[in-house]
N, C-alpha and C positions, 0 to 999 in steps of 0.2 A: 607311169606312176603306179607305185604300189597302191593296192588298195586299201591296206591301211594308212598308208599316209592320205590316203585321199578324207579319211574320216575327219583329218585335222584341217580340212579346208575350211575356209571361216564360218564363222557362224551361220552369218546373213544368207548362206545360201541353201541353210535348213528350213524347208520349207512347211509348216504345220497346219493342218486343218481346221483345228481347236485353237482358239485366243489363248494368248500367255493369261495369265489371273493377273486382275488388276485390283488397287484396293479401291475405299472409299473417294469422294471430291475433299476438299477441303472445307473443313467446318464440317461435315457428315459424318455422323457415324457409321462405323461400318454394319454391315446387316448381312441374314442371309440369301438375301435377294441379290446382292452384289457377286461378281464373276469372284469365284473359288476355284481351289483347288480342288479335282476331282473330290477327293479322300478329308474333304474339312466343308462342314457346313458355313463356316464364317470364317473372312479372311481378312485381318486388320494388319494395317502397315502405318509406315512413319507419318500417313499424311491422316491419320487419328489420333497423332500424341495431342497430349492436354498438357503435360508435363516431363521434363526429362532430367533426370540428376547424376550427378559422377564423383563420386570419391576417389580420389587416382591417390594409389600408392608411392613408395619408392622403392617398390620390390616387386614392378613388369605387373602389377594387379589392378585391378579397379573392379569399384563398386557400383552396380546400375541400378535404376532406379524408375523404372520407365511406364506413363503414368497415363494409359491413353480412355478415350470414350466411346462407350461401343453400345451395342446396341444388338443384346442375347434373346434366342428364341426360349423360351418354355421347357424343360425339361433335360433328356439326354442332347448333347448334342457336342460336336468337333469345333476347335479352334484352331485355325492356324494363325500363327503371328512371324511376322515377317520383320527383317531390316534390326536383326540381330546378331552382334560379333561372332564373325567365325571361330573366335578364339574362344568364347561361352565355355564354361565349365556345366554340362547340364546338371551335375548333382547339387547344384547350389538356386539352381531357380525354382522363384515360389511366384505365387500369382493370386492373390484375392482383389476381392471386389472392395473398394473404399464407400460406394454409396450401401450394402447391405452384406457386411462381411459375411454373415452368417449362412446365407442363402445361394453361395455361388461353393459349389465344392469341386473340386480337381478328381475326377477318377484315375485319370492316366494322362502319363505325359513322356513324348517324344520330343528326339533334337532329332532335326533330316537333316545331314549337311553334305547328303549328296547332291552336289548344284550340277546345272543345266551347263553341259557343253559336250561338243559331238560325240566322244569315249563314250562318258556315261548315258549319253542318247541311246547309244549302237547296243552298248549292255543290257540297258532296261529292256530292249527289245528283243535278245536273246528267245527263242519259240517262239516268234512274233512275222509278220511277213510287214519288211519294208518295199519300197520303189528304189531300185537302182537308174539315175542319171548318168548315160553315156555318151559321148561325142564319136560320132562317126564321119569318116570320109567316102564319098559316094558321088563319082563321076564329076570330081575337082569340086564338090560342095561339101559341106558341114552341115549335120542331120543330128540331132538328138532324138536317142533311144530310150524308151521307158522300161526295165525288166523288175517285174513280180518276182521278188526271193524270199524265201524263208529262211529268216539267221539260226542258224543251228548252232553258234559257239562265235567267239570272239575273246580270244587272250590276247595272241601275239598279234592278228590279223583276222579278219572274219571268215566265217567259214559257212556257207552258203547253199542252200537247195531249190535247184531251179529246176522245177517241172519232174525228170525221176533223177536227176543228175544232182552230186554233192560237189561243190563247187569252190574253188582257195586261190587266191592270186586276183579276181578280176576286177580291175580298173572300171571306177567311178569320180567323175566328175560330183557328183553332188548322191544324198540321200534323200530322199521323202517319205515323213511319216505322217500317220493317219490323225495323231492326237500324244497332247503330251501326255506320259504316264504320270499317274496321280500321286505318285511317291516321290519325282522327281520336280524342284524346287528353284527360279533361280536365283534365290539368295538361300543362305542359311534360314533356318524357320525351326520354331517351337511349336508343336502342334499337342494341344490339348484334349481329352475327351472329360468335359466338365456336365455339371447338373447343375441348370438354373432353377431355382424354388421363390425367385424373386422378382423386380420389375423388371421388362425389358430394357432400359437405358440405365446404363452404371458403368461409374467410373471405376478401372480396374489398374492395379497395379500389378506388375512382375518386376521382381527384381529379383538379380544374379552377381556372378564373380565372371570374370573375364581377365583372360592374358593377353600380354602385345600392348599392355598401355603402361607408361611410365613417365614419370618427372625427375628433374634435377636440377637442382639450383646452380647458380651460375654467376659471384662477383665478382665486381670492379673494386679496387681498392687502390687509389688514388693519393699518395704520400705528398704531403706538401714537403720544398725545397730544403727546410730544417731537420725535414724526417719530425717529427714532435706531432705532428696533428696528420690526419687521414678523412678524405670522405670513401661513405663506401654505398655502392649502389648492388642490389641482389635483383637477380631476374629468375625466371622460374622456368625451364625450357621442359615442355609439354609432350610429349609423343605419343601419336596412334597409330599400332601397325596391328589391330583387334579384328578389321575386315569389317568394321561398320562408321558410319558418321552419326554424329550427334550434333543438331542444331539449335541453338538458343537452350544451352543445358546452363544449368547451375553448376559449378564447377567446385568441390571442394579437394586439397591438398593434403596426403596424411602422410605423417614425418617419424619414421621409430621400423623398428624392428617386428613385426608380425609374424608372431607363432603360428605355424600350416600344417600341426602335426594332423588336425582334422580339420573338413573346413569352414572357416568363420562366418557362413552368411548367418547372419541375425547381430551380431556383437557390433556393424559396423553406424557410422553413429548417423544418430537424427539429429535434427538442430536444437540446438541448447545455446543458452546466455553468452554475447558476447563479449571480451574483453580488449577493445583496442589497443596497441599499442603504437608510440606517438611516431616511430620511424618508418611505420609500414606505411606503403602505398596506397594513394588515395582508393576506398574502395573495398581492402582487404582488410581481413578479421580475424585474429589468433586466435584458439582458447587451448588449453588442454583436456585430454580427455583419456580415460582408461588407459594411462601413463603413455599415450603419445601425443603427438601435438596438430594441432589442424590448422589450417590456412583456408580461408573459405573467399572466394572471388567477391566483391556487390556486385557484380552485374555478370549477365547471363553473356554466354561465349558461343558460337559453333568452333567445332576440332571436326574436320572432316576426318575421312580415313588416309593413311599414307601421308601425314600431315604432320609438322613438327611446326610450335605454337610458342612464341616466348613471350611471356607477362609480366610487368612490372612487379617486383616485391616487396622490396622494401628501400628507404635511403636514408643513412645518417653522415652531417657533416661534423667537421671539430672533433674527431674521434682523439682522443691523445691516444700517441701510441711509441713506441720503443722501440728504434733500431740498436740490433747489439751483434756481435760476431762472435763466435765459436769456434771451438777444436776438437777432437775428440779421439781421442785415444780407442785401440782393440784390445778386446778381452786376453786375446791370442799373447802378447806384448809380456804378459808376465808369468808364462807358459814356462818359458826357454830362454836360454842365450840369444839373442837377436842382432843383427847387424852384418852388413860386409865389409865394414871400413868407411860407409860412407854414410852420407846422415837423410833420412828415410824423411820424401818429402809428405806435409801432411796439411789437407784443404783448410782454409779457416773459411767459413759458413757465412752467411749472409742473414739474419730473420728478422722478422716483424713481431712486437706482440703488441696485444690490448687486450683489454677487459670487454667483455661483452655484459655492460652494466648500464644503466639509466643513465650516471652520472658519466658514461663516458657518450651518451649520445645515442646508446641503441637501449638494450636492455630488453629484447624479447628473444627468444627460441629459435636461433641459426640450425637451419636445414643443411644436413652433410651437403658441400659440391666441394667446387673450384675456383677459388680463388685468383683473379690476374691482378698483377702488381704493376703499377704506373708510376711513375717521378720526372718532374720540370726537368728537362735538359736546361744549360746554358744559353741555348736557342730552340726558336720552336715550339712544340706543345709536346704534354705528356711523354714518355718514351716509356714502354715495355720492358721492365725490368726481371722477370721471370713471376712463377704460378707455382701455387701446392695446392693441396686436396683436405679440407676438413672433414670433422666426422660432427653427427649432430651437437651441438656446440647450446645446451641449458644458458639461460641466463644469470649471470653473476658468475660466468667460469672466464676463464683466458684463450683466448686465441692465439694460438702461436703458426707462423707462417716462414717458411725457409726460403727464399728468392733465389739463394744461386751461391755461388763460389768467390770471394773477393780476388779481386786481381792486382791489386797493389800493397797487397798484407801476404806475408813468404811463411811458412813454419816450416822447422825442420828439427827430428830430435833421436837423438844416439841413446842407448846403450853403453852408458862408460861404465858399468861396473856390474859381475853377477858373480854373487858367492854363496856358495852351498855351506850353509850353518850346522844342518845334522838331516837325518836320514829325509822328512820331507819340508825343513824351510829353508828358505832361501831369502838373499838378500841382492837388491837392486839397483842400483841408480839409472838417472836419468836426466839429458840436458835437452830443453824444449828452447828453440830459438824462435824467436820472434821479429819478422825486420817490418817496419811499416814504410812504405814510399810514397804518401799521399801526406799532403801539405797540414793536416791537421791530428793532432793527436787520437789513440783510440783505445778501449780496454779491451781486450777478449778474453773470452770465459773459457776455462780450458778444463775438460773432463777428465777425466783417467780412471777406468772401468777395472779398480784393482782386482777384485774375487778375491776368495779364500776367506782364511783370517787373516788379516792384515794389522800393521801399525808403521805410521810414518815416524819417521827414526831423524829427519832432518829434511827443512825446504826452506830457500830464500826468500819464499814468500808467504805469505798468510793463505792459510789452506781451511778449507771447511771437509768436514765429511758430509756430502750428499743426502746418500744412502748406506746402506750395509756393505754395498759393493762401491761407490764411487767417490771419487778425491778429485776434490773441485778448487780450484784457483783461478780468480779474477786480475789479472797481470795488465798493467798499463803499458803503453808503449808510445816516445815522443813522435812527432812528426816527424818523418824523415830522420826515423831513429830507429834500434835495437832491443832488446831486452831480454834476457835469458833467464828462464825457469828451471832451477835445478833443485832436485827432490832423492831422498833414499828411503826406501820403504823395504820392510821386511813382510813376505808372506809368506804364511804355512800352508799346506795345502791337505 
């Protein structure tokens, strides 16, 4: 065995002489009589939180808020604080005292997120003399040897001076060192060098930004057998991959776009006045705030780390809602001559809409996700009818959702006619076929994405203009019937 690879033997067989730091008991604050870190007078960990809060973004962000009670010597003196995200942004962490703001000030402040594992062991000890651990064969027995080295380098592999001898290649079982270096941490850690000018026990907050944590919404949407009404159920799927856990935190949810040209810690919110609204989860509490939207939990959560968390959000039944079908013509289409003879098959659409209004049963501030679509088969329960993806969805706007492709509605539409009027317009026709093969009548809406300047010169059917650019036709079509849409449009270009 190399002896670098020997370094990555497991942990447990690093042997130290010096105790790992531990923090305070529970209910204790921590003090500086409690085991520290060489290089920190006072060493506080998760088991002195008082309080823990989370604003979680939907843009991999969150907001911390971590609220412990400690118990500070008199004057200069070092903090370490432990059982914080590896993902910490340190330019955004602040830290006062809440029982006597004024009196606790921050000199300097460090992130160490060099953590404890063999590599970084071997490094810190770089001019340092460790115990090399070897196994020896010696007249059919097994003998472990102890060798005194001094590490003189370690990149690829250690490099070694034993006695006058400089030494590369030698096979070890195990390491032993004499005391952990006071720089190296085994969790991520914030280390302080503050001035207390006030009592010894106070309650202190830090709060920071952190990546690796993110939400996304996630409904059900539930069509009843007439299509005409919907329930809809919204879940809120939660993810920690920040390198810390959070227990019994207050959990709030923040909805919108967040500007990061610098970074935002201070602007993120405190609690303010709530407004319930009647479809949301028992529990949960909307409001708006600095034009985004919040979702705030009632009750307190743990999100360990590595952990994905799904929460009830909201549920409204009786939604009325609109199934309708589509077609949609390419911009390309009125380009050039098009066709080879044969007629250019073209999807008709499947969607959902409703109102996202009070009177339709919800009427609060849909969070962008995903969408699944459900409907009663003939037998059996709900069946899977396809999913789209919203984007944040204000109350009083429309919800529109695409399910999938129809399978018993056919379109197909030629090119019967293209003539060149003068140097750039042109004139067009066009024949849109329509078959339906299901037992019930249906309309479909059918687009056509003219461009240019345009005017329609002739169509069978009542036609709206859109937009600037689109020509829209609403065509019925019998049950197990046909119906063709024929139109001439002139455009210039």
């Amino acid at each position: 065995m190399k002896s670098r690879n020997a370094a990555a033997v497991v942990l447990a067989m690093i042997f130290l002489t010096a105790p790992l730091p531990s923090g305070g008991q529970e209910g204790k604050p921590a003090s500086s009589s409690d085991n520290h870190p060489a290089n920190a007078d006072v060493l506080t960990t998760q088991k002195d939180r008082a309080e823990i809060s989370l604003a979680v973004y939907d843009t991999n962000l969150a907001f911390v808020r971590d609220v412990r009670q400690l118990r500070l010597p008199a004057g200069a003196f070092s903090l370490a604080f432990e059982d914080v995200p590896a993902s910490v942004n340190p330019v955004t962490v602040e830290i006062r005292s809440l029982s006597d703001p004024g009196k606790l000030l921050a000199l300097e402040q460090n992130y160490d997120f060099d953590q404890l594992d063999p590599q970084t062991l071997l490094r810190k000890y770089i001019g340092r003399e460790v115990v090399l651990v070897r196994r020896e064969r010696e007249a059919g027995s097994t003998k472990w040897v102890e060798t005194k080295a001094l590490l003189l380098s370690y990149n690829h592999e250690p490099v070694w001076k034993i006695g006058d001898e400089i030494v590369t290649g030698m096979a070890a079982e195990s390491y032993r060192f004499p005391a952990l270096p006071p720089d190296l941490h085994p969790h991520p850690t914030l280390v302080w060098r503050l001035e207390n000018r006030g009592p010894s026990a106070q309650r202190v907050e830090t709060s920071y930004l952190t990546g690796n944590m993110n939400w996304s919404a996630n409904y059900v949407l539930t069509v009843a057998s007439d299509a005409k009404t919907a329930d809809l159920e919204g879940w809120v799927t939660l993810m920690n991959n920040s390198g810390a856990s959070f227990n019994n935190a207050s959990v709030q949810l923040v909805a919108g776009e967040v500007h990061r040209a610098t970074p935002p810690a201070g602007i993120l919110p405190r609690p303010m006045a709530m407004s319930a609204a009647a479809p949301l989860a028992p529990g949960i509490q909307q409001e708006a705030f600095a034009g985004y939207h919040l979702y705030t939990l009632g009750r307190r959560t743990s999100i360990q780390d590595k952990e994905t968390k799904q929460i009830r959000l909201l549920s409204g039944t009786g939604i009325p809602i609109e199934r309708y079908l589509s077609t949609e013509g390419q911009p390309y289409y009125y380009r050039s001559a098009q066709g080879t003879g044969n007629a250019m098959k073209q999807p008709v659409r499947i969607y959902y809409r409703f109102q996202n209004s009070a009177q339709s049963g919800l009427g609060i501030p849909l969070p962008a996700g995903v969408v699944r679509l459900y409907a009663p088969a003939s037998r059996g329960g709900p069946q899977f009818i396809g999913e789209d993806s919203i984007s944040h969805t204000p109350r009083g706007e429309a919800v529109r959702l695409y399910a999938g492709d129809a399978f018993d509605i056919e379109c197909e539409r030629r090119q019967i006619a293209w003539q060149k009027i003068s140097g750039n317009t042109y004139e067009m026709e066009y024949q849109i076929a329509l078959r339906n093969h299901q037992d019930v009548p249906v309309t479909v809406e059918v687009r056509e994405p003219v461009g240019g300047d345009w005017t329609l010169e002739n169509a069978n059917f009542k036609w709206t203009k859109l937009d600037s650019s689109t020509l829209g036709f609403d065509v019925p079509v019998d049950k197990n019937g046909a119906a063709m849409l024929d139109y001439r449009v002139r455009v210039k270009w």
